[in-house]
N, CA, C and O atoms as a GROMACS GRO file, in nm:
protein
  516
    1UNK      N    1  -1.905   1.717  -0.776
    1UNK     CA    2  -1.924   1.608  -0.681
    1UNK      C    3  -1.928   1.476  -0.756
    1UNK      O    4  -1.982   1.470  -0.867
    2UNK      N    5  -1.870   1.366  -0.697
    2UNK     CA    6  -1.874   1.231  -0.768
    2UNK      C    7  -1.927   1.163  -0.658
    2UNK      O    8  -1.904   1.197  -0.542
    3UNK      N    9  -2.005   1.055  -0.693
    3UNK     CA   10  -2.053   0.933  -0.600
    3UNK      C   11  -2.010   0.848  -0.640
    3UNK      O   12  -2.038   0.823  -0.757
    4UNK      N   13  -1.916   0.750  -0.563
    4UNK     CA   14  -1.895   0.627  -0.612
    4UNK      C   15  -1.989   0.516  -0.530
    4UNK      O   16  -2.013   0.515  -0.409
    5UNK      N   17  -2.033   0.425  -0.629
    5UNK     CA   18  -2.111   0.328  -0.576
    5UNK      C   19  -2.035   0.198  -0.541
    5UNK      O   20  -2.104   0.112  -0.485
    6UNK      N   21  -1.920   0.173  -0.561
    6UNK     CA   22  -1.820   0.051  -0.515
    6UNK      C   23  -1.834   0.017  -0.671
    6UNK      O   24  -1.870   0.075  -0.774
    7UNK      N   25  -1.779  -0.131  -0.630
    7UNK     CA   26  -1.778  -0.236  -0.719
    7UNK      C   27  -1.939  -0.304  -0.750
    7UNK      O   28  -2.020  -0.337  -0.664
    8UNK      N   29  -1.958  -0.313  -0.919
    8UNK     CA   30  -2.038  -0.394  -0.994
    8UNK      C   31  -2.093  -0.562  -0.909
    8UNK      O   32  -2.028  -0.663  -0.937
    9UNK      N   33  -2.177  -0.569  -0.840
    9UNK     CA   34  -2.165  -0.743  -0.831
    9UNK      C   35  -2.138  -0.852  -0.948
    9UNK      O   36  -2.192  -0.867  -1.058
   10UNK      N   37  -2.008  -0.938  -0.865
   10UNK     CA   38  -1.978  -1.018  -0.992
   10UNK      C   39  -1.832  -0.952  -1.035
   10UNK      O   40  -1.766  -1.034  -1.098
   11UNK      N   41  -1.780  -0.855  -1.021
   11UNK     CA   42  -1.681  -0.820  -1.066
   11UNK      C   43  -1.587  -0.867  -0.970
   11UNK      O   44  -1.587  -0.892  -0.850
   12UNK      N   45  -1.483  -0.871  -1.091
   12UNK     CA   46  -1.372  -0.973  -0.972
   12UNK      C   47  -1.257  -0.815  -0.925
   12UNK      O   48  -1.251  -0.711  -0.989
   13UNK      N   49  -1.190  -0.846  -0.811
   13UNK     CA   50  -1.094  -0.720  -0.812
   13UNK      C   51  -0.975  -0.776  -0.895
   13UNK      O   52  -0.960  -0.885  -0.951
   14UNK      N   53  -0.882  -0.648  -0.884
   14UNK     CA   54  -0.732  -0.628  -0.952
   14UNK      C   55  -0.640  -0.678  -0.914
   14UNK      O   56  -0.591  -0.608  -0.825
   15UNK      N   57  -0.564  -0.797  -0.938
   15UNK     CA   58  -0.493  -0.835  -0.949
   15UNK      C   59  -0.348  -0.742  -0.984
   15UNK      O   60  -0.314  -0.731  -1.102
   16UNK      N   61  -0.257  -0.672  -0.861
   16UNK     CA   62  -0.145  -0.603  -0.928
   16UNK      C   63  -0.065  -0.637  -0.952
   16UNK      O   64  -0.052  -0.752  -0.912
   17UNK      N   65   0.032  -0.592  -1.015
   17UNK     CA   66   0.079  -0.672  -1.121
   17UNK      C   67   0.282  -0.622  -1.080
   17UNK      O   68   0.332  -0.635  -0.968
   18UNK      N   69   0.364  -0.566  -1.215
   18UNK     CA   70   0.455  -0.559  -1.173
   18UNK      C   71   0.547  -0.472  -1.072
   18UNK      O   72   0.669  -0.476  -1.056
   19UNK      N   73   0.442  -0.386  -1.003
   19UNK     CA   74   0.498  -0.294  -0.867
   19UNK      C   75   0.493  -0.356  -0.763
   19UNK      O   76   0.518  -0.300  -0.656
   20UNK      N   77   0.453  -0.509  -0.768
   20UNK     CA   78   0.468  -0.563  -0.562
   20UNK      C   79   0.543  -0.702  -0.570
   20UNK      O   80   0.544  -0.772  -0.672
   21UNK      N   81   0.604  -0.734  -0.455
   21UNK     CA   82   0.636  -0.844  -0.482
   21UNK      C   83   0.533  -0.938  -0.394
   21UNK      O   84   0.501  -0.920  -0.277
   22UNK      N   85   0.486  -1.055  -0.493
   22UNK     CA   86   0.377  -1.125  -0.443
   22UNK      C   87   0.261  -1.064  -0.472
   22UNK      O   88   0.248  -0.943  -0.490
   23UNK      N   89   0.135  -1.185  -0.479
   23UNK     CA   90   0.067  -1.180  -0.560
   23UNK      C   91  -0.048  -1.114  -0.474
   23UNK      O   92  -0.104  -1.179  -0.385
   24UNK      N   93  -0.088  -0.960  -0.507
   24UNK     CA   94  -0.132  -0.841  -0.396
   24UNK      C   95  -0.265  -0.817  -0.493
   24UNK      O   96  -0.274  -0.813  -0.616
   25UNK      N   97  -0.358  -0.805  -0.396
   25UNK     CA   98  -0.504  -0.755  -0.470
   25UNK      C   99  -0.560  -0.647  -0.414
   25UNK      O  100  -0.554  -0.604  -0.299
   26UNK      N  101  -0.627  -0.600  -0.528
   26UNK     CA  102  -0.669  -0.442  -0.473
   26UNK      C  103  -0.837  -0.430  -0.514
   26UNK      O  104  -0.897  -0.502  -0.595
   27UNK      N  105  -0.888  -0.323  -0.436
   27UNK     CA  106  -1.036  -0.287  -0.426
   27UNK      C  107  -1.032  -0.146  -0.472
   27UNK      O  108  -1.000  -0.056  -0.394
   28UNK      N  109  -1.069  -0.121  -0.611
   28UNK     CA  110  -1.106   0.016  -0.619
   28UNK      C  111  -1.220   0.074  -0.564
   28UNK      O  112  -1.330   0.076  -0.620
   29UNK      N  113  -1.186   0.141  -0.410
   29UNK     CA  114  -1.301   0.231  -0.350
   29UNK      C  115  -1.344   0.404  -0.423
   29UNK      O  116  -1.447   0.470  -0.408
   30UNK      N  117  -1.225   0.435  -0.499
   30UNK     CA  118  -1.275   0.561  -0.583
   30UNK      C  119  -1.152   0.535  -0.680
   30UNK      O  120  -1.040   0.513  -0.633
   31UNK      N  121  -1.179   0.540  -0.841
   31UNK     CA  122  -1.093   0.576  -0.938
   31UNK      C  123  -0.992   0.724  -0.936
   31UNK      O  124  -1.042   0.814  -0.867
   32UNK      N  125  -0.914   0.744  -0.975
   32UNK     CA  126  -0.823   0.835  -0.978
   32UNK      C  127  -0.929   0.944  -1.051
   32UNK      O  128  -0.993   0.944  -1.157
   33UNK      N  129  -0.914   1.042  -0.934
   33UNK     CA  130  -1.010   1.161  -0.924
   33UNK      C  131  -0.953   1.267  -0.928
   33UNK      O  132  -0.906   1.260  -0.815
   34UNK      N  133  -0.899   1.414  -0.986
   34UNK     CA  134  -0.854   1.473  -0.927
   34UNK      C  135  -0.690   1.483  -0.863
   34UNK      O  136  -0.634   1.583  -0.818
   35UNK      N  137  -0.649   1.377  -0.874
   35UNK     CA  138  -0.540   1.358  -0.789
   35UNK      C  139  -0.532   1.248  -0.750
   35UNK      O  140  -0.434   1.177  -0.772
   36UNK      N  141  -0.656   1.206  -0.670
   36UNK     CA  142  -0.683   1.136  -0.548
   36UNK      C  143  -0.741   0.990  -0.593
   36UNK      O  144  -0.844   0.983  -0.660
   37UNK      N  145  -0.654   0.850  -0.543
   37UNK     CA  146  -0.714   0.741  -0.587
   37UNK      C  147  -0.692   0.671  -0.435
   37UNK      O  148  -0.604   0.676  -0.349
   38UNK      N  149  -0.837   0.594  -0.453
   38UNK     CA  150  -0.896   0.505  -0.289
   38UNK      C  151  -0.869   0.370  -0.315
   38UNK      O  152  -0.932   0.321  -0.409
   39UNK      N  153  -0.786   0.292  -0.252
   39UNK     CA  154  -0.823   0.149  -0.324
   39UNK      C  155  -0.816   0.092  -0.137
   39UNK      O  156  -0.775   0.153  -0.038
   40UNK      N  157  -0.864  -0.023  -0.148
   40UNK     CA  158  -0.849  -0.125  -0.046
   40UNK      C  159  -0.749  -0.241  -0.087
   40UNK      O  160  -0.771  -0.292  -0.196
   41UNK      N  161  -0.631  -0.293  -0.007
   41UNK     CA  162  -0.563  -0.309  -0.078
   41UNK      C  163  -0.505  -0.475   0.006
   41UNK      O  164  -0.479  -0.475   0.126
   42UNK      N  165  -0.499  -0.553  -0.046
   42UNK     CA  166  -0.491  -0.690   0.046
   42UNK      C  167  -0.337  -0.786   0.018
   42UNK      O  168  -0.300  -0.846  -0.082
   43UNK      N  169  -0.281  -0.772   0.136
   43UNK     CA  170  -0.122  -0.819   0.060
   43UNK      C  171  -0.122  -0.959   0.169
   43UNK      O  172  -0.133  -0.957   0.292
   44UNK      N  173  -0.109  -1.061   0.090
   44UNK     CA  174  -0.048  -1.173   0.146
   44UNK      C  175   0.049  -1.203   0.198
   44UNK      O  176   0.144  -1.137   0.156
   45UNK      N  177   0.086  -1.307   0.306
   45UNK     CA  178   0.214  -1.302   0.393
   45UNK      C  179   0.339  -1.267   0.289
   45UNK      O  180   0.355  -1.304   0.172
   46UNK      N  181   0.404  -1.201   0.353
   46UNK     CA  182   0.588  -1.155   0.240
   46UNK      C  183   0.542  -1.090   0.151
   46UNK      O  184   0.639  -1.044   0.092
   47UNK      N  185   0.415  -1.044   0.085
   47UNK     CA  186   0.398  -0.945  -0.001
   47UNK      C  187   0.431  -0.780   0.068
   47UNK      O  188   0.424  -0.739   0.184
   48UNK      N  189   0.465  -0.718  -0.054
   48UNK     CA  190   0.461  -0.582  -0.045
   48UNK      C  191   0.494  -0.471  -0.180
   48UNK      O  192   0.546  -0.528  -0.276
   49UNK      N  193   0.482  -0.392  -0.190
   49UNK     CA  194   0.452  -0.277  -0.240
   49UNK      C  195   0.638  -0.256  -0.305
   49UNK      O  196   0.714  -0.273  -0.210
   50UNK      N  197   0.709  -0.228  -0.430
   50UNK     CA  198   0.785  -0.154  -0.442
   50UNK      C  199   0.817  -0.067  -0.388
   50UNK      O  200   0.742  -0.035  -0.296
   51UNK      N  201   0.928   0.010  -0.408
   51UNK     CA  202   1.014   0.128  -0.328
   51UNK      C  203   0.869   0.235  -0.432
   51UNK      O  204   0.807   0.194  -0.531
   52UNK      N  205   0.854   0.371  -0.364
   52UNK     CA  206   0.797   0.445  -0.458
   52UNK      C  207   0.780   0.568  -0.389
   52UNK      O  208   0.820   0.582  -0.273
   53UNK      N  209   0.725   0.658  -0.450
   53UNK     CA  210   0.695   0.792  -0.404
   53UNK      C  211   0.578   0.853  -0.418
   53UNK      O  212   0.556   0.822  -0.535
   54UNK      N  213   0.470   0.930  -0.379
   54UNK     CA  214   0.393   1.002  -0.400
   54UNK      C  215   0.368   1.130  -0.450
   54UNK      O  216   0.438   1.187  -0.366
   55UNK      N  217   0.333   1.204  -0.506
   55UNK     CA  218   0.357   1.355  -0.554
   55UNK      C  219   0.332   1.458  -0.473
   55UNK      O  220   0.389   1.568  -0.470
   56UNK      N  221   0.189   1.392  -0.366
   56UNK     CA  222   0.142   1.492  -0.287
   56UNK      C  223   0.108   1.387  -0.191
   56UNK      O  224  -0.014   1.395  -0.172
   57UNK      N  225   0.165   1.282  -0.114
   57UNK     CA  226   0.175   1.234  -0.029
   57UNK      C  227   0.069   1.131  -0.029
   57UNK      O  228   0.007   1.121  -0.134
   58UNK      N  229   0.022   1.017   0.109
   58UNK     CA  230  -0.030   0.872   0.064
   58UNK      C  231  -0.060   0.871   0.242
   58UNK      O  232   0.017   0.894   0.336
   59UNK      N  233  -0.221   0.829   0.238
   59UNK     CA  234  -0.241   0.794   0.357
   59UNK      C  235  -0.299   0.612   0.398
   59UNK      O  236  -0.386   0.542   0.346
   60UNK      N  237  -0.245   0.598   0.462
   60UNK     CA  238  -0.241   0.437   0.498
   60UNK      C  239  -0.359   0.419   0.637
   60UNK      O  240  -0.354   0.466   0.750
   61UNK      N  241  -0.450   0.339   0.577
   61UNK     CA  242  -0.548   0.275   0.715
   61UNK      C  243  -0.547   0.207   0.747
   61UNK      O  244  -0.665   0.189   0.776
   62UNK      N  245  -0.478   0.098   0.787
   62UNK     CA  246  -0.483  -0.036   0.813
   62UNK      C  247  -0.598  -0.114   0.874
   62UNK      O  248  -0.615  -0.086   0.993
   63UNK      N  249  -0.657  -0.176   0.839
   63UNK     CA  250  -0.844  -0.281   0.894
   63UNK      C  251  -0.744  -0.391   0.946
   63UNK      O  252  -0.762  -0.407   1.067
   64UNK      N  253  -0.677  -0.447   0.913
   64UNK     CA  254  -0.676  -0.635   0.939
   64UNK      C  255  -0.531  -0.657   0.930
   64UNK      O  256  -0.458  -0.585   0.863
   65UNK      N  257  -0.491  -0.761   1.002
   65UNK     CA  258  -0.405  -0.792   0.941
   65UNK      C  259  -0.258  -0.770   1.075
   65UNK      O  260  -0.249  -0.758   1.197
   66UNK      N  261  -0.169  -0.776   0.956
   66UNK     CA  262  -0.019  -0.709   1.068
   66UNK      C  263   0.118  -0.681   0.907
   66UNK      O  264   0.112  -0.749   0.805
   67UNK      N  265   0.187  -0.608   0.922
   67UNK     CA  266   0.290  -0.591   0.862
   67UNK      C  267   0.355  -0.459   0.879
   67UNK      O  268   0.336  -0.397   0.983
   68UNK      N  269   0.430  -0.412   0.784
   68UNK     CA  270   0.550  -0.303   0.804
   68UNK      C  271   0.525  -0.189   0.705
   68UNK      O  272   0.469  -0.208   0.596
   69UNK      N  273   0.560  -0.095   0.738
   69UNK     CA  274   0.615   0.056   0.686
   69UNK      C  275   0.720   0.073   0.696
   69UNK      O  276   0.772   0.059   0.806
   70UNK      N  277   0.816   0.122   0.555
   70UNK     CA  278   0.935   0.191   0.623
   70UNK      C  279   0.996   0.305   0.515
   70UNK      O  280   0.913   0.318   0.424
   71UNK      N  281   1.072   0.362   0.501
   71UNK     CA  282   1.060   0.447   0.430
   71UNK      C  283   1.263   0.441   0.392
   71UNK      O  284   1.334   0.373   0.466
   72UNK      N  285   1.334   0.532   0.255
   72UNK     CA  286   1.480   0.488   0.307
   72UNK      C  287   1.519   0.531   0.382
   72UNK      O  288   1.636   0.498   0.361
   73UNK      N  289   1.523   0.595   0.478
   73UNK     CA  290   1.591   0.632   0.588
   73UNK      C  291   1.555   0.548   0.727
   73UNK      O  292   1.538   0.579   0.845
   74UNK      N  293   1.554   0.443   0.661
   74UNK     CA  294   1.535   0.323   0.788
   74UNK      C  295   1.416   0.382   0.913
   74UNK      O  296   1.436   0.326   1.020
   75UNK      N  297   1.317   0.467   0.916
   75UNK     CA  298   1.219   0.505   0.968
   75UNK      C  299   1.049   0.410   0.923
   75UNK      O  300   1.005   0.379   0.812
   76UNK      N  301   0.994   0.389   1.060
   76UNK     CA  302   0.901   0.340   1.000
   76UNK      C  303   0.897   0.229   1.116
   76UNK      O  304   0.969   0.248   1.214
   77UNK      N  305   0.801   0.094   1.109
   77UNK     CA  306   0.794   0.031   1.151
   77UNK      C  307   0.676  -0.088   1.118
   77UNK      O  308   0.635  -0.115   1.005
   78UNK      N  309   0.624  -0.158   1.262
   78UNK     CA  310   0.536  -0.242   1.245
   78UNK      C  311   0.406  -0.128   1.213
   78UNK      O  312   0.406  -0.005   1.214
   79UNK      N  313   0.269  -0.254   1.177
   79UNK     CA  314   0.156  -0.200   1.109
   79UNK      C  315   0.091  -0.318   1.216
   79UNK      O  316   0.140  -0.423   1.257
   80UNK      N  317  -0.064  -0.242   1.246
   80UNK     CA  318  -0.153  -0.318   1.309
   80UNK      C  319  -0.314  -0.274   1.284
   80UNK      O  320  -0.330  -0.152   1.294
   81UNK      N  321  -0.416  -0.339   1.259
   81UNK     CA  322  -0.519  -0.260   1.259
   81UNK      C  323  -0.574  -0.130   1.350
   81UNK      O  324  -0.544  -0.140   1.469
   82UNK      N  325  -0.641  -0.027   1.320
   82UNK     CA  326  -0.636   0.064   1.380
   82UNK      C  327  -0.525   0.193   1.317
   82UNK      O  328  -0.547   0.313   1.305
   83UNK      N  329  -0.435   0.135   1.294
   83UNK     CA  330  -0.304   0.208   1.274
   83UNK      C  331  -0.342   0.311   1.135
   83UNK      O  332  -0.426   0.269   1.055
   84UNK      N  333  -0.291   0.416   1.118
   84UNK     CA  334  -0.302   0.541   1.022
   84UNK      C  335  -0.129   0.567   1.014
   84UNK      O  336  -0.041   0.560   1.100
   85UNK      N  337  -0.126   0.599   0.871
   85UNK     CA  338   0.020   0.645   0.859
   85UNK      C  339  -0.028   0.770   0.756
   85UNK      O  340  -0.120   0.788   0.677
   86UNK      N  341   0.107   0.859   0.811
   86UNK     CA  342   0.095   0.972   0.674
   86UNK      C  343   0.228   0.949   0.616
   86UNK      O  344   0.329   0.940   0.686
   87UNK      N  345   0.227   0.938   0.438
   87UNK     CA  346   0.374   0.943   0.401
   87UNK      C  347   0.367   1.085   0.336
   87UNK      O  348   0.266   1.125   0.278
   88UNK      N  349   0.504   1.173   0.354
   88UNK     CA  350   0.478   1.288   0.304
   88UNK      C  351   0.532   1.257   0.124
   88UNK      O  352   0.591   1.171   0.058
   89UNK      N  353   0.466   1.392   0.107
   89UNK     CA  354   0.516   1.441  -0.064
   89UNK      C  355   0.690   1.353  -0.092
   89UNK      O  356   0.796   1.380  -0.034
   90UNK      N  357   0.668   1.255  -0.190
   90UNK     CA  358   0.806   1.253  -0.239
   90UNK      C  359   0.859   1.168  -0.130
   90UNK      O  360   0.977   1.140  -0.150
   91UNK      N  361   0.812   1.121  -0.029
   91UNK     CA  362   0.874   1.018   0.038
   91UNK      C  363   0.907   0.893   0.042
   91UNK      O  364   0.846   0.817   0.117
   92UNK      N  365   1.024   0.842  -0.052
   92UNK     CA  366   1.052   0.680  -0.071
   92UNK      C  367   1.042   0.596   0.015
   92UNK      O  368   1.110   0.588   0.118
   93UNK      N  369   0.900   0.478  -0.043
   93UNK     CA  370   0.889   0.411   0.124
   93UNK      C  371   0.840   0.323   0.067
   93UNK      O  372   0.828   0.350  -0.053
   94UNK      N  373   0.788   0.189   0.103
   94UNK     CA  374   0.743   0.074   0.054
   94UNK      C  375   0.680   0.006   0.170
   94UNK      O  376   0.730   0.019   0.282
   95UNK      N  377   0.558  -0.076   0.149
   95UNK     CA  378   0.450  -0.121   0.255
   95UNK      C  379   0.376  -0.279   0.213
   95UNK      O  380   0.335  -0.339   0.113
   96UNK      N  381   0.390  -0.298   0.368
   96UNK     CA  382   0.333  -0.465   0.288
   96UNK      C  383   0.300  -0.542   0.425
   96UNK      O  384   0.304  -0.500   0.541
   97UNK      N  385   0.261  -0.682   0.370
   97UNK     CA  386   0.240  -0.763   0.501
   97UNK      C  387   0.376  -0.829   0.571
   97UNK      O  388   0.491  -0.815   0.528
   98UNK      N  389   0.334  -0.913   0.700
   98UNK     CA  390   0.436  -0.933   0.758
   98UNK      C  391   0.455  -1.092   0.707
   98UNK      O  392   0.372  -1.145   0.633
   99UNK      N  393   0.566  -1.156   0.752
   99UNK     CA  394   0.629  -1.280   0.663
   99UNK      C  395   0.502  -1.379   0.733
   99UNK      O  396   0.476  -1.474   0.659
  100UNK      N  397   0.453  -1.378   0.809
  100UNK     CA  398   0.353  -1.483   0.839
  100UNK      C  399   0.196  -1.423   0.854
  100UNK      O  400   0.111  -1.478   0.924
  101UNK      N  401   0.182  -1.349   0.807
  101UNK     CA  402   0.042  -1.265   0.793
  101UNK      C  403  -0.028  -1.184   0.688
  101UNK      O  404   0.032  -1.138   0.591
  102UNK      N  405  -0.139  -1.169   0.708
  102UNK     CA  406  -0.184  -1.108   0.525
  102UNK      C  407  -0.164  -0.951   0.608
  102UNK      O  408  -0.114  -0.946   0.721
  103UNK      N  409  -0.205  -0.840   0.541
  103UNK     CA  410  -0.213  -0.701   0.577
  103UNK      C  411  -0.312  -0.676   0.479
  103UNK      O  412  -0.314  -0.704   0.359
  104UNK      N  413  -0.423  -0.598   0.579
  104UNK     CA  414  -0.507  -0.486   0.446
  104UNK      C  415  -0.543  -0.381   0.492
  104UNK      O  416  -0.598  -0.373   0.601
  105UNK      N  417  -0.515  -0.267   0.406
  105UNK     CA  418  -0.562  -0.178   0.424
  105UNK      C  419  -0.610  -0.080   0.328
  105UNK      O  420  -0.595  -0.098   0.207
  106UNK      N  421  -0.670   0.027   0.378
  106UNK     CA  422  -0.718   0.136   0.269
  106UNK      C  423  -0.559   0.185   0.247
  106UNK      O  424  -0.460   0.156   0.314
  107UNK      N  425  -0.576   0.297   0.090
  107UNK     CA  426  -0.446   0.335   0.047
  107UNK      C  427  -0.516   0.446   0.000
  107UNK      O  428  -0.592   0.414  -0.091
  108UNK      N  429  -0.519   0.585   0.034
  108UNK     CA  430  -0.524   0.703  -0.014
  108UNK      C  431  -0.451   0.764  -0.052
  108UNK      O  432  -0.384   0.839   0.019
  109UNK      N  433  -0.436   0.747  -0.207
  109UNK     CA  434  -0.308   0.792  -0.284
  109UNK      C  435  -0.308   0.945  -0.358
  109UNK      O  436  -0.396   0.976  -0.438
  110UNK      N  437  -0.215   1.021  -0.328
  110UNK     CA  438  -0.246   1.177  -0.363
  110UNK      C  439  -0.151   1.215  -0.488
  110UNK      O  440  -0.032   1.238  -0.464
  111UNK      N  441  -0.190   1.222  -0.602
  111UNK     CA  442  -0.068   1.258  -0.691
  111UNK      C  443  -0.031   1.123  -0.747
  111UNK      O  444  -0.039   1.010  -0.699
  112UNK      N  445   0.024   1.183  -0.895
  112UNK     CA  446   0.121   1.055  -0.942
  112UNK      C  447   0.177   1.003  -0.871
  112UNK      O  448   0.240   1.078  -0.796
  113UNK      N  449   0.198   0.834  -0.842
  113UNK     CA  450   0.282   0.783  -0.852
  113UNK      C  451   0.417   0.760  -0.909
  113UNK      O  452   0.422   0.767  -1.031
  114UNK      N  453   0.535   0.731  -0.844
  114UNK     CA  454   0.656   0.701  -0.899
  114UNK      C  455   0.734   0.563  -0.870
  114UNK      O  456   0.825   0.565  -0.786
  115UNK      N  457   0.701   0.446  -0.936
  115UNK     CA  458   0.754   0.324  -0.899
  115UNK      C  459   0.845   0.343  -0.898
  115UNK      O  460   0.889   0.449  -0.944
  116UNK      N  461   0.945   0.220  -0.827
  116UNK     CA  462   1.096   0.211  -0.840
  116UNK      C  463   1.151   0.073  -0.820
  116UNK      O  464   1.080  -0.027  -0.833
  117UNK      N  465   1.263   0.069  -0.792
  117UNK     CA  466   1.297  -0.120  -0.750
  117UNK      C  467   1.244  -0.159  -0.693
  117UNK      O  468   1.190  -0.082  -0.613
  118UNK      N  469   1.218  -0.285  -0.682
  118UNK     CA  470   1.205  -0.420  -0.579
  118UNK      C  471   1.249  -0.402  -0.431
  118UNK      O  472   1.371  -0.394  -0.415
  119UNK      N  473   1.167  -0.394  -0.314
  119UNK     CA  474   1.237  -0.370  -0.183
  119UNK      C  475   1.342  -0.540  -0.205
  119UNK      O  476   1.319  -0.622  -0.293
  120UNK      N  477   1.412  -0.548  -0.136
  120UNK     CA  478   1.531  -0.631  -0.162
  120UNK      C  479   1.462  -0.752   0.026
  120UNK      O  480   1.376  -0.722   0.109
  121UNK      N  481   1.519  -0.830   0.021
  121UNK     CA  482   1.494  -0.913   0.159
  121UNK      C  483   1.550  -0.868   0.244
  121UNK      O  484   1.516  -0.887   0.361
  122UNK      N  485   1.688  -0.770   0.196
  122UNK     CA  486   1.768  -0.749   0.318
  122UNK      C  487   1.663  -0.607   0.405
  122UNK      O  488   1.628  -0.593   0.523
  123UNK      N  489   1.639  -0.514   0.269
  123UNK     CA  490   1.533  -0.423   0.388
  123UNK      C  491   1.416  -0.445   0.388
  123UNK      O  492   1.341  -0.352   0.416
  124UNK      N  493   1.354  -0.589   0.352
  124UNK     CA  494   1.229  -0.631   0.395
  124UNK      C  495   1.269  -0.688   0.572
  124UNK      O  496   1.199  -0.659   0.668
  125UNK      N  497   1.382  -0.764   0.578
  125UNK     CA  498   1.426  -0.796   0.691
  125UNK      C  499   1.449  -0.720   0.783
  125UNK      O  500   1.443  -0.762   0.898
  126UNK      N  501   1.473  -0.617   0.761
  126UNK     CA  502   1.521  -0.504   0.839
  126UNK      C  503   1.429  -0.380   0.922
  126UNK      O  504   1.441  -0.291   1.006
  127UNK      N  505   1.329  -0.447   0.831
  127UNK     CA  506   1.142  -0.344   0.896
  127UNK      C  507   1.122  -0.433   1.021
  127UNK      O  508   1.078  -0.381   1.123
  128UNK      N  509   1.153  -0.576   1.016
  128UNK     CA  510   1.118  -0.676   1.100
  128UNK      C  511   1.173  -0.676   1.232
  128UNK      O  512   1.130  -0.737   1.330
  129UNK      N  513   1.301  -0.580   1.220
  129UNK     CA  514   1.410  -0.583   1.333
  129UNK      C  515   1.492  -0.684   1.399
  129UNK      O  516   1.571  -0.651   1.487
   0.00000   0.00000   0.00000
């Protein structure tokens, strides 16, 4: 069993770095455990997440905010608080806020990660419809 107590007071969060485009901050709610890493994750308007994959799949909570999911097979859509997504095992997909809004949400990440390119404007545009 692990207890996590959050964040230290005074500690600043994470600043991520070269997997998003735009300048995206994150809340470690549990360190990579097992598999399993919790972060809270805060993307500013036009930010988002690289193309990427999961090993054993990635669950999305959305608290605040508004933006997009989509995955390559042009599936996916808008994001709103309330909203839950499941991405399965190995599913190339990329997530972020919308062009005039921040997005945050929890990110329950299962398994290595696998970064990849830059979502491009044309299929950032294209989540937008």
């Amino acid at each position: 069993m692990i207890i996590n107590h959050g964040r230290v007071d005074g500690q600043p969060s994470d600043q991520r770095g070269p997997t998003f485009t735009g300048q995206v901050w994150a809340e470690p709610l549990l360190s990579p455990t097992e598999g399993v890493a919790v972060n809270t994750v805060f993307f500013p308007p036009g930010a988002r997440t690289h193309w990427h994959t999961h090993a054993t799949g990635q669950i999305l909570m959305v608290t605040h905010g508004a933006g997009f999911v989509r995955n390559d097979a042009g599936e996916g859509g808008p994001l709103r608080p309330g909203d839950v997504v499941w991405i399965s095992p190995g599913e190339r997909h990329w997530h972020g806020a919308g062009p005039d809004t921040y997005l945050t949400h929890i990110a329950i990440s299962l398994g290595d990660a696998d970064w990849q390119d830059a979502v491009d404007d044309a299929d950032y545009d294209a989540a937008r419809g």
